[in-house]
C-alpha positions in Angstrom: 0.5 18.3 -4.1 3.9 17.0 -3.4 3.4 13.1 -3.0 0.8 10.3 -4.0 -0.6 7.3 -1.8 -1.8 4.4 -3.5 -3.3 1.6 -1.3 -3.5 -1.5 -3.2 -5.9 -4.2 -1.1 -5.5 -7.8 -2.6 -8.8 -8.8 -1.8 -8.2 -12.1 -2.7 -6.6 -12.1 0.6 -9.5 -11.7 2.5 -11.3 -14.1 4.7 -14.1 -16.1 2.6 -17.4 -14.0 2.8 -15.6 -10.5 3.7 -14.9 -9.5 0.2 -17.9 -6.8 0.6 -16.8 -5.8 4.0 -13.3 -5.2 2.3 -14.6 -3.1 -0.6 -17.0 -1.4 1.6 -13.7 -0.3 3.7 -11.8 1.1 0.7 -14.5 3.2 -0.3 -15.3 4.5 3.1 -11.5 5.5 3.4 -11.7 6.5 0.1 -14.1 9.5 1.3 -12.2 10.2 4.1 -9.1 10.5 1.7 -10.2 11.4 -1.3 -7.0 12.3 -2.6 -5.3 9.0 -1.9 -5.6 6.0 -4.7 -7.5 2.8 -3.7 -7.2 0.0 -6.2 -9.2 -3.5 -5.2 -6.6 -6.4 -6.6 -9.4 -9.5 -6.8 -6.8 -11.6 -8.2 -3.3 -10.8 -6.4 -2.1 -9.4 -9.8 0.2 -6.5 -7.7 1.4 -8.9 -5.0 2.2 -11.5 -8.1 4.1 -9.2 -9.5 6.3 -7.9 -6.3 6.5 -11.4 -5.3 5.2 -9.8 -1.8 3.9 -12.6 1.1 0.3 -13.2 1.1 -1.6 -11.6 4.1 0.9 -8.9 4.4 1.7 -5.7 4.5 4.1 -4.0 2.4 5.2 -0.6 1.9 7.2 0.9 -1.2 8.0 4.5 -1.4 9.5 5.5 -5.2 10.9 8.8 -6.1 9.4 10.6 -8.9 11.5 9.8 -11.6 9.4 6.1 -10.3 12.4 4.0 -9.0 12.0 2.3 -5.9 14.0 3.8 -3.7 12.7 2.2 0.1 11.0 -1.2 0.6 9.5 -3.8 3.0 7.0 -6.5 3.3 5.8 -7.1 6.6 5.7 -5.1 9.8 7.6 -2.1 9.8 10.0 -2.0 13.0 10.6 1.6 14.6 14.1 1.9 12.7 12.0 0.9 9.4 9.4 3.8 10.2 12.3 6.3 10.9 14.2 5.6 8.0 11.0 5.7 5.4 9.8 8.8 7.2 13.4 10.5 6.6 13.4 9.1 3.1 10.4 10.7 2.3 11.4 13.9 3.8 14.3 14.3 1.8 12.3 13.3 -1.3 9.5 16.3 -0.8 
């Protein structure tokens, strides 16, 4: 009740073939977290718009007023984790 998670899987991404493996993921996680947000990108619409690297991760915490207030495309190094982790603390 105090925070959201949306996963946003740019499936377009995905190896040729695996596009049903992929959505078959989501919704499986989807069950096991039915209070997170899964949204299936097909056409790399999100990652477009953040200008994010293809095949990547990225993370992007925003406050609740919606401003971004932490983010990172790529792998998250232990200072990275630390810092989000306080961030979101501190936002609760």
């Amino acid at each position: 009740d105090k925070y959201q998670t949306v996963t946003i899987i740019n499936s377009n991404d995905a190896i040729w073939g695996t596009s049903g493996f992929v959505k078959s993921s989501a919704e499986d996680s989807k069950k096991e977290f039915p209070w997170s947000a899964m949204v299936l990108d097909a056409k790399g619409m999100a990652r477009n718009a953040w200008d994010l690297a293809p095949e990547s991760s990225a993370i992007i915490v925003l406050d609740k007023e919606g401003k971004v207030r932490f983010v990172k495309d790529g792998a998250l190094t232990q200072a990275d984790v630390s810092q989000v982790m306080a961030l979101i603390a501190s936002l609760l």
